[in-house]
N, C-alpha and C positions, 0 to 999 in steps of 0.2 A: 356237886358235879352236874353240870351244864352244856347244853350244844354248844354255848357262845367260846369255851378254850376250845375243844375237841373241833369248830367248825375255823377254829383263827389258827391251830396249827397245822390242817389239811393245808386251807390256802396258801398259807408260809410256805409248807412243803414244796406243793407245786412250783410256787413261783421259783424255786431254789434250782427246782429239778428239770437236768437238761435232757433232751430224748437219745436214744446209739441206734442206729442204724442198722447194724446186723445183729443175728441172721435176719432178725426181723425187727419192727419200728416199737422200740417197748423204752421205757423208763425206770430206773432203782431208785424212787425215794428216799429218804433215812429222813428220822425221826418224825414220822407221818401224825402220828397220835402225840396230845396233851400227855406229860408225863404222869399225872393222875389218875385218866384214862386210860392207859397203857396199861401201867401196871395192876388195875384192878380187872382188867380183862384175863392179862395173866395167870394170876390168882385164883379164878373164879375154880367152886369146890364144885366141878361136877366131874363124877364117876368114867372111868374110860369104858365102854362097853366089856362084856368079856364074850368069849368065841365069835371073835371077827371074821371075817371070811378074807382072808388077804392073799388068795389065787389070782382074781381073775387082774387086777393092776386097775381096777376101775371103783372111783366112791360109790357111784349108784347099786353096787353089788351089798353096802349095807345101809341103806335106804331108811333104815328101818331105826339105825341108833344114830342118822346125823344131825345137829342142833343148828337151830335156825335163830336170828331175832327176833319172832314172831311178835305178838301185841302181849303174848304171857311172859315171855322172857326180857319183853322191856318192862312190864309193870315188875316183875321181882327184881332187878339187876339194874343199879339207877346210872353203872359206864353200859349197858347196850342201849338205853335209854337215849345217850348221849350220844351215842356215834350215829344209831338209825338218826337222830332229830338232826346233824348235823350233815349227813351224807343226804338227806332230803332237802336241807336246805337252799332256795334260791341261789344265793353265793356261791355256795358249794358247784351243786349241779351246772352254774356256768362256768366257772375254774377247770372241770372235769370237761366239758364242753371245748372251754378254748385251748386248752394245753394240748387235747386228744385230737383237735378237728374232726369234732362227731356232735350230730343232733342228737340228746335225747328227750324229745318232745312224747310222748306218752308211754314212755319208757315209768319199770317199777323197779323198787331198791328191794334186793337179795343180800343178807349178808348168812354167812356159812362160819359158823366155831368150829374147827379140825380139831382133832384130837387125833393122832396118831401115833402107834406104838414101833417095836422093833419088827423089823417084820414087813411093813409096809412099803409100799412101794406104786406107783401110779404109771403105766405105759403113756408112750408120748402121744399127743391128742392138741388140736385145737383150738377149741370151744367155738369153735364157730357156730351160727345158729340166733339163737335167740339170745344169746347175753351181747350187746353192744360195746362193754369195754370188760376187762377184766384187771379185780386191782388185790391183790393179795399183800398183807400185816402181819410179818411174823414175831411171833410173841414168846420162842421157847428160851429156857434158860439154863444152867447148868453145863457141863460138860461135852465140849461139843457142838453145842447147840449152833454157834455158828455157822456150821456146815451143812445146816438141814436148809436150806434154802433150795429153789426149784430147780431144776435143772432143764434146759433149755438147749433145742436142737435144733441143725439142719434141715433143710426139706427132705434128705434122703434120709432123713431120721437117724442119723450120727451127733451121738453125744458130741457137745460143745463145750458145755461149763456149767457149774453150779452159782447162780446167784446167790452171792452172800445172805445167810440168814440171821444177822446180826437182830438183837432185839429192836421189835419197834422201827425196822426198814420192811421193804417189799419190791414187790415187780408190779409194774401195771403195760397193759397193751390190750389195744384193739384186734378182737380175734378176726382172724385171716387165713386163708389158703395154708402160711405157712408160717402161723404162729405157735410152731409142734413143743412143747412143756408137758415136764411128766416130775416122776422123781426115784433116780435110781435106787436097789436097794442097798442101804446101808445101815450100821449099827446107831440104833435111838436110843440112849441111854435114858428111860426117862420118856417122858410124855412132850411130843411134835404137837407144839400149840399155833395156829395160826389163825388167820382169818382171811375168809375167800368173798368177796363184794363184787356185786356185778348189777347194773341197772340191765334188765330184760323188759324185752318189747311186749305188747300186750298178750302173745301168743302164748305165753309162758303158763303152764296149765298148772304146774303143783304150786296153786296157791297158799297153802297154807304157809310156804317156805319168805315169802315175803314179809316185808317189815309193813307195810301199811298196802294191803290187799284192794283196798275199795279211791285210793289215792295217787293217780301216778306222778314223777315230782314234778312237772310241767305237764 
């Protein structure tokens, strides 16, 4: 397992995938990741936290149990290996670049493993700030699981629709004024697996959360 599929079916991706206009300028990918990266991401045996705090509708509320690709989690796990080496990638990072019509010139690669249970639920928000694009891979499976994809609102913050959460598809968009995404609540049979990717600008302070901290990919 290699940057070289996991960065050949990003780009395929992109080239594939056309942008929609409302509410706001965002893109649905399908089949983003090599399918051998995919599914061992899926897979992967780690523990869902237990006593989550799932009041306030915000992740940073458990701060404390969220999995990052750091430099230790790429040396154990040789698909996050794969996806940081290839979301770093030159190639890459110009693909993300011309699809999005966005600089990310000293911009660093975040990638986020969710794990989410029944229960959960995120209020609408964003991300405006310091992530420059936002690109979410949903990876759950089982019953249902198609429906656990983002949900995605108006500026008055009126539900619109759920972005299909088909395996191995996702949402990407440049955060804005009125890029409002959350995720209503509803029944998770089962463990809400995804991945949440964002290059953020130098300002971005919890370093640790970063795939290559001392590197930005341009």
């Amino acid at each position: 397992m290699d940057r070289t599929a996991t960065a050949g079916s990003l780009l395929r991706c992109l080239a594939e995938t056309h942008p929609i206009e409302r509410p706001f300028h965002h893109w649905r990918p399908r089949s983003m990741l090599d399918g051998e990266t995919a599914l061992a991401l899926s897979r992967l045996e780690i523990a869902v936290p237990r006593d989550l705090d799932l009041s306030s509708g915000r992740r940073e509320t458990n701060n404390k149990t969220r999995m990052f690709f750091d430099g230790d989690g790429q040396k154990r796990e040789p698909a996050m290996r794969a996806l940081a080496e290839a979301m770093q990638s030159p190639e890459v990072v110009a693909a993300w670049e011309q699809t999005c019509s966005i600089d990310l010139t000293g911009t660093f690669l975040r990638i986020e493993y969710c794990r989410d249970v029944d229960g959960f639920w995120l209020e609408p928000h964003t991300d405006i700030g310091a992530k420059r694009i936002t690109i979410m891979n949903f990876l759950s499976v089982g019953d249902q699981a198609e429906s656990w994809g983002t949900d995605i609102y108006d500026s008055d913050l009126r539900f619109l629709e759920s972005v299909p959460g088909d395996f191995n598809c996702g949402l990407i968009f440049v955060p804005g004024t009125n890029s409002y995404h959350g995720f209503e609540r509803r029944p998770i049979k089962g463990v809400r697996r995804s991945l949440m990717l964002n290059y953020v600008g130098p300002e971005w302070r919890s370093r640790h959360e970063l795939c290559f901290p001392d590197r930005p990919v341009k």
